[in-house]
N, C-alpha and C positions, 0 to 999 in steps of 0.2 A: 514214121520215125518221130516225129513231134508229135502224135500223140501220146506214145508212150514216153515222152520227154512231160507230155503234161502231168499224167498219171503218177509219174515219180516228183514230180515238184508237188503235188496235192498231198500225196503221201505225207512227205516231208513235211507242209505247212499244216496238216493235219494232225501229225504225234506233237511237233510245236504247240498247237492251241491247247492238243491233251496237256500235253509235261504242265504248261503255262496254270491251266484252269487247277487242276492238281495240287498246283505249291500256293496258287492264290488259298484254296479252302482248308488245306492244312496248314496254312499261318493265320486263317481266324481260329479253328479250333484250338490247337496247342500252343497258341502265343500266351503268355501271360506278361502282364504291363505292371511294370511297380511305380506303383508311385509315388510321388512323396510328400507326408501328412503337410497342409498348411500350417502346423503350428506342432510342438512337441508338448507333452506334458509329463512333468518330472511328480515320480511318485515317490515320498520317500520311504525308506527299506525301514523295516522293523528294529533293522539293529539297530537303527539312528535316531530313536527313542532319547529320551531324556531319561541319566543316569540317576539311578535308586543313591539317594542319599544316606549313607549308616553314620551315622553318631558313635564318635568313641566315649569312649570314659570319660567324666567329669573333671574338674579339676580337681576337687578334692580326692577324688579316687585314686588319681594319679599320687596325689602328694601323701597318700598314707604308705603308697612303697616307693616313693621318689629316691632314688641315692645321692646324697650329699659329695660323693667321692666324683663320682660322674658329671655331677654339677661342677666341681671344685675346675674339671677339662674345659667343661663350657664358660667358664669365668677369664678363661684364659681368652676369649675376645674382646673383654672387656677391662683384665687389668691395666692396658695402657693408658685408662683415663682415668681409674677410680680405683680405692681403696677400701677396704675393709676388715684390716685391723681395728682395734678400739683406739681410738686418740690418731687414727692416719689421718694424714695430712688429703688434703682436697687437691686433684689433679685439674686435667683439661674437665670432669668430671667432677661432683662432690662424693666427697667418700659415700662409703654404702653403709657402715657401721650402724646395726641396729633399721637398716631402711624400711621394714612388714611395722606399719601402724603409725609411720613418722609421717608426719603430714608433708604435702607434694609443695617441693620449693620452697623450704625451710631452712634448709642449714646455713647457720649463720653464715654471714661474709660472705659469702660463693653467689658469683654474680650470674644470674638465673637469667635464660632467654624469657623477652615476655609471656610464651606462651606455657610455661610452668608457673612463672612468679607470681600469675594470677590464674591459674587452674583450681586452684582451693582442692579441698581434700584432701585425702588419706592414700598411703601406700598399701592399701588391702592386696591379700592374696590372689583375686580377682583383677586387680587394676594393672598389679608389678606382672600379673602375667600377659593381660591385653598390650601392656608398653614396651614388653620383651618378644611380642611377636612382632610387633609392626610401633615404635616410635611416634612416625609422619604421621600415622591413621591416629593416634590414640592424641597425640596431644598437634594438632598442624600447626607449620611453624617453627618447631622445634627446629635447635640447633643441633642436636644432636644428629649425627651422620651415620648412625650403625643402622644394618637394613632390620634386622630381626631375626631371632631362631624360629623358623617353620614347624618343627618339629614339638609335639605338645608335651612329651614324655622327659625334653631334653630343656624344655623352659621348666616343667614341674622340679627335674632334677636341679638345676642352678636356681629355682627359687628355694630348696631343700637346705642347699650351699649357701645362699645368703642368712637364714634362716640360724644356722649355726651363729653370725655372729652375733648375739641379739645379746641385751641383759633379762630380757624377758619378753620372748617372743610371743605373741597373740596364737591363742589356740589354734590347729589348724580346722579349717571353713569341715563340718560334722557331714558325713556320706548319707544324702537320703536315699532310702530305697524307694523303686518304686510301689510297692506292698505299702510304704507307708506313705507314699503322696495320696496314695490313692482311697484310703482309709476315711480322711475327713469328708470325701463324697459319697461314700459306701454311706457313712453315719448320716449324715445329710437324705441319704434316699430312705434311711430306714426307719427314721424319723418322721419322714415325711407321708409314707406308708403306716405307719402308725397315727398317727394325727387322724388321716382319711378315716383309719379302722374306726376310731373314738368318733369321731360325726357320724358315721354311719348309725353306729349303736344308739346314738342318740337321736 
């Protein structure tokens, strides 16, 4: 009777060691361990490139089909401080009458923040539009509080609209092409090849 009491207890500790050796070898084989990088490294995505910069239209471009009427809308941020009649009266603002070509911090009697009174210069086509988009940037200091029109088709238009009240407005700023910027280096190179040709012959 105890023998076959031994018989069956060996059995038993014997499928035990099987099962046991079994699960030990198929968790080295099929195990797999993740683990985690010492450190990450951020790649950045293609799409997060640096944006193509396009160039609109010029100013003068703008301003040979600017509308005056459309400007006359955008004026209306501006008429609570200035005028632009001929002979108006000077607000918080100096009038604008005649302003394309009047020299910067001029108008008589209208007491000018220092940073106009002494800017020196002209009201060119160029300047009244750098000062209609951004004031602070173009002259700093200024007292002037308006932020600026962003929009370049909408400053060309209200400088179109100032532009009407003029007794003689300055021509507007001539559209170069580029065919013809690019002309005086064309001549330049072809000159220059020719020159070469003449020393050689010689």
């Amino acid at each position: 009777m105890s023998l076959e009491s031994n018989k069956i207890f060996a059995a038993v500790l014997s499928s035990a060691l099987l099962i046991m050796v079994i699960s030990i070898v198929a968790e080295s084989v099929f195990h797999v361990e993740h683990k985690k990088p010492a450190f990450s490294i951020e790649v950045a995505s293609e799409e997060a490139g640096e944006e193509e910069v396009v160039e609109g239209p010029s100013l003068a471009e703008l301003l040979q089909t600017a509308d005056p009427s459309k400007g006359e809308r955008q004026f209306a941020k501006c008429k609570s401080c200035h005028t632009v009649e001929k002979g108006g009266a000077d607000g918080t603002g100096p009038h604008l009458y005649g302003v394309i070509g009047r020299e910067i911090g001029h108008v008589a009697g209208f007491n000018y923040s220092g940073a106009l009174a002494g800017a020196g210069g002209t009201w060119t086509y160029e300047k009244l539009d750098e000062w209609l988009a951004s004031p602070k940037n173009t002259f700093p200091g200024t007292s002037m509080a308006f932020a600026g029109i962003r929009k370049e088709d909408q400053r060309a238009d209200l400088i179109a609209y100032l532009r009407t009240f003029h007794d003689d407005a300055p021509a507007l700023p001539e559209v170069v092409a580029e065919d013809a910027a690019a002309e005086p280096a064309a001549e330049e190179a072809a000159e220059a090849v020719e020159g070469a040709a003449e020393e050689t012959q010689e």
